[in-house]
N, C-alpha and C positions, 0 to 999 in steps of 0.2 A: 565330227565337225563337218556341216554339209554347207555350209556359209564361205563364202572365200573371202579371206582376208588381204582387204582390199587395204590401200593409206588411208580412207577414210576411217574405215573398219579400225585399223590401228589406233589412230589418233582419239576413234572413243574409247577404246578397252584401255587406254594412255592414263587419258582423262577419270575413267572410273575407278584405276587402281591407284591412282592418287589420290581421292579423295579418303581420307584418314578417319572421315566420322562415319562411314558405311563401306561394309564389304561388297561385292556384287557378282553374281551368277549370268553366265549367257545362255540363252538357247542352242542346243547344238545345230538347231535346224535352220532359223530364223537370222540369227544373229542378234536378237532384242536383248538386253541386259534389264534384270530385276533385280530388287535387294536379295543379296543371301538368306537372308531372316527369314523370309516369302519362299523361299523354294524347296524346303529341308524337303520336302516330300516327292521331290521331284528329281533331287540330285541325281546324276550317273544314267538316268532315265532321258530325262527333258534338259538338266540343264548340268553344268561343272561351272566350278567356283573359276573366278579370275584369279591367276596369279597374284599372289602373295606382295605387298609393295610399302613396309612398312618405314620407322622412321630408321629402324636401321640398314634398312637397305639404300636408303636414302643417303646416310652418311656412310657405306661402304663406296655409295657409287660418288660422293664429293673428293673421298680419300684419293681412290683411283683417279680421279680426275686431274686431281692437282699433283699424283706421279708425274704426269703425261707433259707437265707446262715445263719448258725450257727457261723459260724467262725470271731468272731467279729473283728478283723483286716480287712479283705476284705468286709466284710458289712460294715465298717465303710467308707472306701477308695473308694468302689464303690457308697456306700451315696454322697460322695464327689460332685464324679464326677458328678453324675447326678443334685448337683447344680452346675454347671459349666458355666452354660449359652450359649452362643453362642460354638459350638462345642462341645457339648456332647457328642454326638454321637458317635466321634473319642475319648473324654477324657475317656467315660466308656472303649470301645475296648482294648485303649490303659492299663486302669488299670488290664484289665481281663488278659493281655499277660504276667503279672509279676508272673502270680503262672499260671503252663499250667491245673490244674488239678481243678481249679473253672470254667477258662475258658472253658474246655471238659464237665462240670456241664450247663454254659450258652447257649453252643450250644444244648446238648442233652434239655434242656430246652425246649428252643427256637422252635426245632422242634416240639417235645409234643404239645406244644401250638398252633402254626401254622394249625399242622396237625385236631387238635379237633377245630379250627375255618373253616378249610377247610369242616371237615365231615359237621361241623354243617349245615354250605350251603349247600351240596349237599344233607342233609337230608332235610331241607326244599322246596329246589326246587323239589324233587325226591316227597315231599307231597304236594305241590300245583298242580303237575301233575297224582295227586290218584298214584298213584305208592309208593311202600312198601321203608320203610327207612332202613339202616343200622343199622345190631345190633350193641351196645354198644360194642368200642375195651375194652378188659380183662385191668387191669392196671399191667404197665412193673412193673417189678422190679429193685434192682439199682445194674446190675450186670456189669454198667455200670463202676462205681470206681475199682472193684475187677478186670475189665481188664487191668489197667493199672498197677495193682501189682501182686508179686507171694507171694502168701503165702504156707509157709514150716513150715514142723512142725520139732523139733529140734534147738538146739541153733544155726547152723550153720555159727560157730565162731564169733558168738555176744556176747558170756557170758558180758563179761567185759561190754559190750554197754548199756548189757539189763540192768546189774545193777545201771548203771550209772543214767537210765531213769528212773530207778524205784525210785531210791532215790529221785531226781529229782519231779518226778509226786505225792510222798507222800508227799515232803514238799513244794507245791504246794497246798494241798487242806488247808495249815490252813493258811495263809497270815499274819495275825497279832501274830501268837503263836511267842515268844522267839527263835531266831532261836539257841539256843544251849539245849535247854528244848527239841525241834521238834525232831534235831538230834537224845536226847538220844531215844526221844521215838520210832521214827523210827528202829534203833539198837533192843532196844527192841521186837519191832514188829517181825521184820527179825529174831532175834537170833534162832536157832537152826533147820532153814528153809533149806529143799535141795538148793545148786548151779541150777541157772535154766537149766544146762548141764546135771545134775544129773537123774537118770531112774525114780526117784521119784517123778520128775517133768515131767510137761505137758507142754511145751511151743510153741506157735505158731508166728511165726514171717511174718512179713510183710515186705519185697524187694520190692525198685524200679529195673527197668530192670538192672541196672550196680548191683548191688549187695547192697546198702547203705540201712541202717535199718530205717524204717517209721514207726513201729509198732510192737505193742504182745500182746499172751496174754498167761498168765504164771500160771499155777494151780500146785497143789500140792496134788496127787493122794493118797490115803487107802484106798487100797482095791476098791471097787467099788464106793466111794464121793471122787469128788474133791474139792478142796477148790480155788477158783479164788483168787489167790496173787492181782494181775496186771492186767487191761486193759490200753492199754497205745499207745499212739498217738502223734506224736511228733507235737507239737504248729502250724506250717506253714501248718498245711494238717490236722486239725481237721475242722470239719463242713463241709464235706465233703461225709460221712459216713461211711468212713473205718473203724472205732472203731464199727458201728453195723457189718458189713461185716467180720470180726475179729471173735467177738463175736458170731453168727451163724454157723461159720463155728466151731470154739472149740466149741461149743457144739453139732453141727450135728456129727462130727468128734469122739467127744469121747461118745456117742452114740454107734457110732457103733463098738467102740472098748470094750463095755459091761458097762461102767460107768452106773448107776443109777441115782443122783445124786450130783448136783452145788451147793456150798453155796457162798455167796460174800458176803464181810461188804463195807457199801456205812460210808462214813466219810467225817466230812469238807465237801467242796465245791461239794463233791461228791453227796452229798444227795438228789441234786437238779436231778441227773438220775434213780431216784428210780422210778416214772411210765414207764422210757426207758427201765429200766429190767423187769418190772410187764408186761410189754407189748409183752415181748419175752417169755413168763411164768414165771418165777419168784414169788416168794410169799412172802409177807414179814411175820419173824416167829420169831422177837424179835424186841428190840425199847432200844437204851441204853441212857441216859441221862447223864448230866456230869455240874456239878456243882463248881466254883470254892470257896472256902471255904472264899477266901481273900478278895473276892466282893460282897459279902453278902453287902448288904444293908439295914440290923437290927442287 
């Protein structure tokens, strides 16, 4: 392989191992792509076939995909589809088109994928020919979700929204609690907590392009600790990863704004992202238990 493969170079070897009505051949020297049918006399010689890219590879790599989705509404719906049977193919597309922002998740996928099946060829033919392989590409990060939102710091006339979600997201993590018991304790929680408008709060909001609120994350600043109130993610656009992309950016953010610093209480249904935060540093520095006295069972 005397051709370097370049993104452009990728995105046509992409393109022609897609196409399902013709196989295709590259030159090892040139990089030119001809039909396979065209070159039988020339394989191993002048040219090697393109990697393999048929409808089952297709649907191994839809399968893997929708592992990868946290957001169990769309992993369920894309589950679906891929029982579908005759016309998958179009049923997944079609489901991917109802939220744009799993869909922008399957394409960026998709290529990742493509592209590390393509190196992998061109590193083994580049070593059946003694010739030196390509180093391993670095792995992207997902700076890909944070493009499609603005994140601002300040309430930027969400107060009332922000509240609305917070209440919301706390009576949210306990499902079966008494919903007028959850209330009071919520109330309690919040009582004598800054307005998230207030200088004493930390708030960072998440906008799609028209201005409509997706996201926060809401701290409550002394001196140099803050205390994380809220992470908060509205249901249609979680498993996606804008709640980590949130999350890093408040804390690279008040960083540099001299903070020391973060505490958070993980609760209910929350408890299940306590490696999520250990994973960003995080430390866990207590453990509360809770007992109801009336279900004692002696």
């Amino acid at each position: 392989m005397d051709f370097e493969l370049t993104p452009e170079m990728i995105d046509k070897i992409s393109f022609a191992i897609e196409d399902q009505d013709e196989r295709f051949a590259i030159d090892v020297s040139t990089g030119e792509l001809a039909p396979l049918s065209e070159t039988d006399d020339a394989l191993d010689d002048r040219f090697v076939p393109l990697p393999r890219w048929g409808p089952a590879e297709g649907f191994h790599l839809m399968q893997s995909f929708v592992s990868t989705l946290h957001n169990p509404v769309y992993r369920d719906l894309l589950s679906q589809s891929l029982a579908a049977g005759k016309g998958v193919f179009r049923t997944f597309k079609d489901t991917l088109k109802r939220n744009h922002e799993v869909e922008r998740l399957w394409f960026h996928y998709k290529d990742r994928r493509l592209r590390s099946v393509i190196v992998a060829w061109y590193n083994a033919n580049r070593e059946a020919r003694g010739l030196e392989k390509l180093a391993p590409e670095p792995e992207e990060t997902e700076e890909l979700v944070a493009s499609d939102f603005s994140l601002s710091w300040g309430d930027r006339g969400h107060t009332a929204e922000v509240l609305v979600l917070d209440r919301d997201a706390f009576l949210e993590l306990f499902p079966h609690e008494t919903p007028g018991l959850l209330e009071e304790r919520y109330l309690e929680r919040r009582a004598g907590l800054p307005s998230p408008a207030d200088p004493a709060s930390a708030l960072l909001v998440a906008e799609t392009p028209t201005g409509e609120l997706v996201g926060f994350a809401w701290g409550i600043v002394e001196g140099e600790d803050v205390h994380l109130a809220q992470l908060m993610v509205v249901r249609e656009l979680r498993g996606i990863g804008l709640g980590e992309v949130l999350l890093r950016r408040f804390l690279s953010d008040l960083r540099a704004r001299g903070a020391r610093t973060l505490t958070t209480e993980l609760e209910g249904k929350s408890l299940r992202f306590s490696q999520f935060f250990q994973s960003l540093g995080f430390r866990q520095r207590s453990e509360v238990l809770e007992c109801s006295l009336d279900a004692l069972g002696f």
